[in-house]
N, C-alpha and C positions, 0 to 999 in steps of 0.2 A: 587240721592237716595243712602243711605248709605249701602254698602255691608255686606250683613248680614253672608256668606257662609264661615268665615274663618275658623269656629269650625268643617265645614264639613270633612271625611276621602277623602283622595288626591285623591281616586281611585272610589269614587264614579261617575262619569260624566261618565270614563269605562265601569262600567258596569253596561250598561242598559237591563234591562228584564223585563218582567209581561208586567201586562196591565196598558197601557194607554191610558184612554180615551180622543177621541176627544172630547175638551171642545165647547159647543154653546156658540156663543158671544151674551147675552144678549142684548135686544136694546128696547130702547122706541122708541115712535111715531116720536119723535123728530130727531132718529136716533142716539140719545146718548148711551153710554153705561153704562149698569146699573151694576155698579161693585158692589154692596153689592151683588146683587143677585150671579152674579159669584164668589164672596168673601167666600158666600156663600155655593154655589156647589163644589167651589174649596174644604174647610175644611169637607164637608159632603162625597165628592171622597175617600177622604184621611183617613178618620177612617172609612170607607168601606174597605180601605185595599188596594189600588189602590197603583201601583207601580211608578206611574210618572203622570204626566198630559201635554196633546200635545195642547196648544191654539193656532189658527189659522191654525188648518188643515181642511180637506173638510167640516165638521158638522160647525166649526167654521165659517165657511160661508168669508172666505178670497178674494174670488174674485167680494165680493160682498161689502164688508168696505174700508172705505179710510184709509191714512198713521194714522191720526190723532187718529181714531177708532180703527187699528191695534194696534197703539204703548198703549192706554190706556189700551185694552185687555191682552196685553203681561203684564203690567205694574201692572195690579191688579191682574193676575194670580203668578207673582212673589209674589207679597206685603202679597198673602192671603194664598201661599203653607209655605212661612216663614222657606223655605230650611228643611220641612219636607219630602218631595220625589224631584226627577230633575223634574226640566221644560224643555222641548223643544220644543222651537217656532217655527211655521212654515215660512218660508220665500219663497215668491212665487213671480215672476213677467216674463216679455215677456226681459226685458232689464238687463245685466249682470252687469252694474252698479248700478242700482235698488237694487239689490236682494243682490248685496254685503253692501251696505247701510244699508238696513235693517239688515243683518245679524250680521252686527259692534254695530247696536244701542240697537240690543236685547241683544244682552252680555252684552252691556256696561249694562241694565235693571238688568242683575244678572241671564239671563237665566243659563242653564246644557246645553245644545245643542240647534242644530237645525237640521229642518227638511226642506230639501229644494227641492223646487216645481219647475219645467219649466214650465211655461208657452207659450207656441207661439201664435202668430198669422200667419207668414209666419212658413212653412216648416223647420228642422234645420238640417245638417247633422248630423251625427256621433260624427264630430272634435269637430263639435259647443257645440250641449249637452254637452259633455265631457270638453271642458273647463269652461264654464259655474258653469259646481257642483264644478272645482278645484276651481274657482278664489271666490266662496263663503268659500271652505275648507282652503284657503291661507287665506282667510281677517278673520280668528277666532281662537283662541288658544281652542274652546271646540269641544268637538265631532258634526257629522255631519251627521244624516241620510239621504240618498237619499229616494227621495219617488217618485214611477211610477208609474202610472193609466194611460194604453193604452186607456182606455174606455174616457177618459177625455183630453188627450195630444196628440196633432196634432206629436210630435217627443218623440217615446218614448227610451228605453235605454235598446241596446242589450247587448247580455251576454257578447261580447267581451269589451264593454264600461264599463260595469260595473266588470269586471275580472281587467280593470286598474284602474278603479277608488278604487278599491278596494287595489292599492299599494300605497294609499294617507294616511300616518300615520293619521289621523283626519276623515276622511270616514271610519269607521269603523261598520257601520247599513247600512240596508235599507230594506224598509216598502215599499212593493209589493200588489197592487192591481189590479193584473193581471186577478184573479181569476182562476188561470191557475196554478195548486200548483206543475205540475213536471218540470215550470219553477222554481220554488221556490228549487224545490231537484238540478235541475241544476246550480246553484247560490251558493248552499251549497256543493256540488261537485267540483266545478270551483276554489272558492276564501279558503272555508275551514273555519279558526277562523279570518281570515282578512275581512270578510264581513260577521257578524251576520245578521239575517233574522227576520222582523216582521209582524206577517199577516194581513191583513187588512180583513175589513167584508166580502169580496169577498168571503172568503177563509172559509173554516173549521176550527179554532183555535186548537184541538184536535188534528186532524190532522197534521197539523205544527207543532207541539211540538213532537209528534212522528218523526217527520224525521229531526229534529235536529233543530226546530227554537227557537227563545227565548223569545218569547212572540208575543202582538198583540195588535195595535195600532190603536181603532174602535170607531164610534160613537157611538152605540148600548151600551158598556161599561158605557156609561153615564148614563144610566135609568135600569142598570142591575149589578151596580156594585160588588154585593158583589158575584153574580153567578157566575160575570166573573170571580172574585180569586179564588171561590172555585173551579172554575175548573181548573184554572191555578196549585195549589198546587197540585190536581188529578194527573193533567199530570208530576207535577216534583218528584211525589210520586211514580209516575208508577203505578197508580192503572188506570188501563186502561179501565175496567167493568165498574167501575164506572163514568169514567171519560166521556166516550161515551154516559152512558145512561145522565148525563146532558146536554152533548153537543144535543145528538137530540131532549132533550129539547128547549134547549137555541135557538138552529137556528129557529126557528118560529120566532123571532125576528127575524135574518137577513132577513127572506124568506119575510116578511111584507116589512119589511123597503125598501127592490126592490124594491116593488111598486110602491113604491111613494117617491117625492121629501124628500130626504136625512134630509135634514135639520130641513123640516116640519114635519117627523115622528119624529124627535128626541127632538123636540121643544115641541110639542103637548104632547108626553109621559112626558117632564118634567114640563109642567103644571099640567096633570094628578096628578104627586106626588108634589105638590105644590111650584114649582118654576116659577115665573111671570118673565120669560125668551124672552117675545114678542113673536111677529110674523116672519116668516123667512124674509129677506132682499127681498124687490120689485125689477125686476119681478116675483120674486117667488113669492107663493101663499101659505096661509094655506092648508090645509088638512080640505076637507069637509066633515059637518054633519055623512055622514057614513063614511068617511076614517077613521075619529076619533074612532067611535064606533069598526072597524075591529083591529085599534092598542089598543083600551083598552080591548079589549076580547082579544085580544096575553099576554098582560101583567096579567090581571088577569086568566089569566092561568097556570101565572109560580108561582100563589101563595103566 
């Protein structure tokens, strides 16, 4: 693939901020992936106003697609953002050669970053986590956010882990789905400007931007794009009345999408506004008859 990103300013991949939505990986029956449709969502994200786009994070349904379905997703999210906002790809596996693999094959794609996931199956200490997210930040010349979900990761990353990993010039993010946001002020306390903060759906977005984060990195963003910048501006404007009464709008989204399987609220709502994005990856399941009904009366609520 011919590198399209020479025209870009140097310092772009730095500084990452706003929102990024977690992109769904499209998929027919056949388990193919349907890149016009994402081609699609990618250019409709992007003049919504969206600050970046994250394929293969949790909505992206990664632990559910093989290498082959990963690399095309990455591959058409590059091809279709066409170095108008960064990409950063998620890279997730159980094996620290895996995950560096991936990590080399998506730059070489033309991603802006990456976003890298542990997976375990056994337990991992401290040391392990910790050189794990290095030996991904060693094998990449772009930036690197970490990304933790205790609710999801058998080994998650204490503040002391992520206080060093935070002196790894290329770790320079990381996207907390703790749902725990005065770990979030502790993170921002600890490291300072050496480890920017992104918040995930967990979290109150508003809120993190108030105590110093730099945006928010959610699947919800997908089916709510343009609310989610308005709010973002809100918060970088300082208009804070304002900013809250759309946020306790806006979380009627996150408060649904709890409910129910992630992928499938997020799936279903982009059918809703007419993206033929499939069904979530087997064993997951759609979203029934009334689950559907309770997230389109969320949606047609926000107007």
């Amino acid at each position: 693939m011919t590198d399209q990103r020479t025209d870009l300013p140097k310092d772009l991949p730095k500084d990452l901020h706003g929102v990024f939505p977690y992109l769904v990986s499209p998929t027919a029956t056949d388990g193919s992936i349907k890149t016009d449709v994402l081609g699609r969502l990618c250019d409709d994200m992007i003049k919504a106003g969206v600050h970046g786009l994250t394929p293969l994070g949790s909505t992206g349904e990664f632990a559910y697609l093989g290498r082959e379905q990963r690399t095309t997703v990455v591959k058409a999210t590059v091809e279709a953002t066409a170095s108008r906002v960064p990409v950063i790809a998620g890279v997730a596996s159980t094996s620290t050669a895996d995950a560096v693999a991936q990590a080399r094959a998506y730059q070489a794609l033309g991603v802006d970053g990456i976003l890298a996931i542990l997976e375990a199956y056994f337990p991992v200490k401290d040391a392990q986590v910790e050189a794990y997210f290095r030996a991904i930040a060693d094998a990449v010349d772009i930036p690197v956010v970490i990304y933790t979900n205790p609710n999801f990761q058998r080994s998650d990353l204490t503040l002391d882990v992520i206080a060093r990993l935070a002196e790894h010039p290329r770790i320079q993010y990381i996207k907390d789905a703790s749902n725990n946001t005065g770990r979030l002020l502790s993170i921002i306390n600890r490291c300072g400007d050496r480890m920017r903060v992104f918040a995930a759906s967990a979290h109150i977005p508003a809120a993190v931007m108030m105590i110093g984060g730099v945006g928010w990195m959610a699947g919800p963003a997908c089916i709510v794009p343009r609310e989610s910048v308005k709010l973002y501006d809100l918060c970088k404007a300082g208009r804070w009345d304002e900013a809250i009464t759309l946020q306790r709008k806006l979380w009627r989204v996150n408060e649904v999408f709890a409910r129910f399987n992630l992928a499938a609220c997020i799936k279903a709502g982009l059918q809703m506004q007419g993206y033929a994005v499939g069904d979530p990856i087997a064993p997951q399941t759609p979203l029934t008859p009334e689950e559907r009904r309770i997230v389109e009366d969320v949606l047609g609520g926000l107007g």
